[in-house]
N, C-alpha and C positions, 0 to 999 in steps of 0.2 A: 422453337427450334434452337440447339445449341451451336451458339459457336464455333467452328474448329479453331479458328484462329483467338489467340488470349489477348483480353482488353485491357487487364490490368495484372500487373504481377508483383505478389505475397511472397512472404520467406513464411515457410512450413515449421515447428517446433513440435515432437511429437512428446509429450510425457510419458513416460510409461514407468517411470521409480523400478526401472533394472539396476544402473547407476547406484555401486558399492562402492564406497572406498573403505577399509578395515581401518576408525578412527580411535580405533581405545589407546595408541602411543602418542600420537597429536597431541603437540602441544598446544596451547592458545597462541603463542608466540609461532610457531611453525604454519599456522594456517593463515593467522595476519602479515606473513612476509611471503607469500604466495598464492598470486591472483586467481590461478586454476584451484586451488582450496577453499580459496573467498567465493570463486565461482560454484565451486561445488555445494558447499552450501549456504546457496541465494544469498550473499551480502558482498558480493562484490558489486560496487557503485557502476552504471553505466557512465559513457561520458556524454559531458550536459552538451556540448556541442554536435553528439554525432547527429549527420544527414543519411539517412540508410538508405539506399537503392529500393528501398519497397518495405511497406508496413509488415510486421509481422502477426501471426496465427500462431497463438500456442491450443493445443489440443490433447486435454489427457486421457489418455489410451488404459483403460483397466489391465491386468494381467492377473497373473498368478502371483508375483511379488509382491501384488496389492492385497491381494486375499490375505495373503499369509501374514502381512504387516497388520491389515482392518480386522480379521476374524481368527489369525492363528491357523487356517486352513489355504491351502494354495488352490485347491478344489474350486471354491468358492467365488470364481472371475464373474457367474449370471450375478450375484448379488452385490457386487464392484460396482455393474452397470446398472444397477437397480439404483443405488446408493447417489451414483453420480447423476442417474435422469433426475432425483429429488432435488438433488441441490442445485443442476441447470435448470431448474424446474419446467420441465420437460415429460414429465410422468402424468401431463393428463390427455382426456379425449380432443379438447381443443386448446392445446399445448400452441398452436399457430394464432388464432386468435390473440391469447394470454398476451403472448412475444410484442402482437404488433399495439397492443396495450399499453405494456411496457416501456417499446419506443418513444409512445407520445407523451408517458410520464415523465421520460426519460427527459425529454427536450424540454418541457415546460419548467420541468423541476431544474435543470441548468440555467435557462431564462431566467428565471426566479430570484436565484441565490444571487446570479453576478447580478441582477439588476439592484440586489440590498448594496452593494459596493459599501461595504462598511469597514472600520480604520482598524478595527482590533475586533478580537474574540475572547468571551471568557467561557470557560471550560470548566464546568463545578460537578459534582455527583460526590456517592459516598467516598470515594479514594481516590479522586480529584479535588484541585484546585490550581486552574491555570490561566493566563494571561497572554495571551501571543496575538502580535499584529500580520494581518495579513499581507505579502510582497504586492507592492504598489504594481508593480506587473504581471500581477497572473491571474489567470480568470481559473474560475471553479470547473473542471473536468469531469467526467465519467469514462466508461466503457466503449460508450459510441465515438465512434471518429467520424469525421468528412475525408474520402479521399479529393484528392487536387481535382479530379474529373467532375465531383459532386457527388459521388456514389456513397452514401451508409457505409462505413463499414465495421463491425465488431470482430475485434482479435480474441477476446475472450466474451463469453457468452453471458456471462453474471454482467448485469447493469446495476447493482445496488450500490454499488461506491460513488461515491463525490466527493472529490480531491481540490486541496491549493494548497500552494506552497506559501510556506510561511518566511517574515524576515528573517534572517538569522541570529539577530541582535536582541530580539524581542521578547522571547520568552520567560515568563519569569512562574511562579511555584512550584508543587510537590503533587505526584501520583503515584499510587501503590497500584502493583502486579500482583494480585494476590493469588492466581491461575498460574501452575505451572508454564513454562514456555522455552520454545528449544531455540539457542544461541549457538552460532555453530556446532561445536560438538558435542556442547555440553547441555544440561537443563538450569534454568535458572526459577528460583521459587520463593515467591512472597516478597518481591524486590519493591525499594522506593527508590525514586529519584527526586531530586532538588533539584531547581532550574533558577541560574539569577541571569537578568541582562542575555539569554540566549542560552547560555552555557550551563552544560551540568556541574556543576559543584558538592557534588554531596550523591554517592549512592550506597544500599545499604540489599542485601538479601539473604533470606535463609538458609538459599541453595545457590553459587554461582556468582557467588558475588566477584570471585576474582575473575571469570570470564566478564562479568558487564562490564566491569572497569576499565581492564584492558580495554575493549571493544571501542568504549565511547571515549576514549583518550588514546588512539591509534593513529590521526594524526589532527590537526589543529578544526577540520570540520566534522569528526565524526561526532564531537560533543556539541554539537548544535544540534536543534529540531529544523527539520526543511518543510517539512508536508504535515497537513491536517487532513483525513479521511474520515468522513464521516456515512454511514452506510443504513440505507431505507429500511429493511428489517434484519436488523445483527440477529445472529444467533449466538449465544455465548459460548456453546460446545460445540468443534469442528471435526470430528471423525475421519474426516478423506486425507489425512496428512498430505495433502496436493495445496502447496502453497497459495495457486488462485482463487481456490477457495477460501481459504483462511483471511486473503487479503478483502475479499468482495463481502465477507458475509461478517465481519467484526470493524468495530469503529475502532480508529489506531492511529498513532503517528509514526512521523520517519525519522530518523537518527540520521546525521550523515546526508548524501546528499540526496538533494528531492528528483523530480522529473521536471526537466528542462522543458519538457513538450507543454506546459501548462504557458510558456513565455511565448509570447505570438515575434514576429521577426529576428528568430534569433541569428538568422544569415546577416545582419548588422553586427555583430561583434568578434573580436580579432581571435579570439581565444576564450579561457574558461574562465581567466584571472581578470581579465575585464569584464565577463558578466558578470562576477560575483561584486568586483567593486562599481560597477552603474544598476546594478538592480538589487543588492543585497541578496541573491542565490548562493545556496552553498555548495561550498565545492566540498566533497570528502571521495578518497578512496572506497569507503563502507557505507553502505546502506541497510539500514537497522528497521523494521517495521514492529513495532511492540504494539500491542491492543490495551486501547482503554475498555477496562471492566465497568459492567453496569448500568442502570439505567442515568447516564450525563443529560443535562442540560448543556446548550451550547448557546451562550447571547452574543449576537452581532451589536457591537456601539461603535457611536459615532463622535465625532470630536465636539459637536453641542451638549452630549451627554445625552441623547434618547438612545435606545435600546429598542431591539428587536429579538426575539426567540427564534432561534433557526432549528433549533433539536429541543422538543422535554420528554422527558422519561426515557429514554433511548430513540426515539420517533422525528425523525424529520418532518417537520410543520411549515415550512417557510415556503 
């Protein structure tokens, strides 16, 4: 029996990439001095303290704007939803089953990781080499949330990410973007970044370079890394140009600021400026999500010097 009356209440977000704005006179400068621009294309930072009246559900809705962006034909919207059941991986006969599978990966593989509670990370593969400690406050996330009642709940339907935020002070070497990738208006191609003591120092790319630059030096957190995401089967080619997909199905870090939601009590702190100086979180206007390419290794160490493998060959093992 359903309901009439509502036991808990969601804010609704429907995707559907109608949403034009005519970018070819955009400047770099013109989009980073305007929140609605930053918003418009996904890197405007939330803020780390908000409490929102109700979790959100984002939901992407195929159209005809999708066809014609994925296959050049607007026609085309059955194979949008064809597209999208794959990647929710939802396209089989016991697609229910799968899910509550999923779930219980889901919770063990979260158990797991925060139980290694380990001091630092290193992050090696072909076009890595990195060093970053994890924030003494934040536990490893996914998809799945608890609402306050106790109820499951998923905003988005992909569980293959598992996120923490990292120190801001922390980071230190060099990863190449050798895969095309879109930076607000622009594309950016074959980039490397240098990382000393947290901070990017050094970026170099064949395509874009003066958009990354700008970006990651827009104001004093956007050149920090905040977030480490590391995801249960990456795919390295993302076809659905639908951000949440992009985010769920590729390993990647954050520029700019992380998600506060990974920090438990954050109703203790007076503002943004005091999280960031008792927990080391960063604060930035911009939030940048760039993919690490390849099959990475990820080793959890500890301050006696043992080690443990959390990721080989692109695979979560921990």
């Amino acid at each position: 029996e359903i309901s009439t009356t509502a036991t808990f209440q969601i804010l609704l977000r429907i995707d559907d990439y109608k949403t034009k704005i005519d970018d070819d006179n955009l400047t770099v400068d013109q989009i980073l001095n305007s929140a609605p621009l930053l918003q418009h294309y996904n890197t405007l930072a939330p803020p780390q303290l908000n409490r929102p009246v109700a979790p959100w559900a984002v939901i992407p809705l195929p159209n005809f704007v999708w066809a014609k962006e994925l296959y050049n034909d607007e026609k085309l919207v059955d194979k949008v939803w064809i597209e999208f059941a794959s990647l929710l991986e939802l396209d089989s006969d016991n697609w229910l089953d799968h899910w509550k599978e999923k779930l219980q990966l889901n919770k063990i593989r979260l158990r797991s990781l925060n139980n290694l509670d380990c001091d630092h990370y290193k992050i090696v593969g072909e076009n890595i080499n990195l060093r970053c400690k994890k924030l003494d406050f934040s536990r490893w996330q996914s998809g799945l949330n608890t609402l306050a009642n106790g109820r499951t709940y998923i905003p988005y339907l992909n569980l293959n990410r598992y996120s923490i935020l990292l120190d801001r002070d922390s980071t230190v070497g060099e990863f190449k973007i050798k895969d095309d990738f879109k930076l607000l208006n622009q594309v950016v191609s074959e980039a490397t970044i240098r990382m000393f003591d947290g901070e990017v120092v050094a970026v170099d790319a064949l395509k874009g370079k003066e958009v990354l630059a700008k970006v990651v030096s827009c104001d004093t957190g956007s050149s920090h890394i905040s977030e480490l995401s590391l995801v249960e089967e990456p795919l390295e080619t993302i076809k659905s140009t639908y951000l949440g997909f992009d985010e769920a199905k590729r390993n990647s870090i954050v520029f700019g600021m992380g998600d506060s939601s990974h920090i438990e009590a954050l109703e203790t702190y007076d503002d943004e400026n005091q999280l960031q100086e008792l927990t080391g979180c960063n604060i930035s206007l911009v939030r940048i999500r760039v993919p690490l390419e390849g099959s990475i290794d990820v080793i959890g160490c500890y301050e006696d010097g043992d080690e443990i493998k959390i990721m080989e060959n692109g695979q979560i093992i921990a």
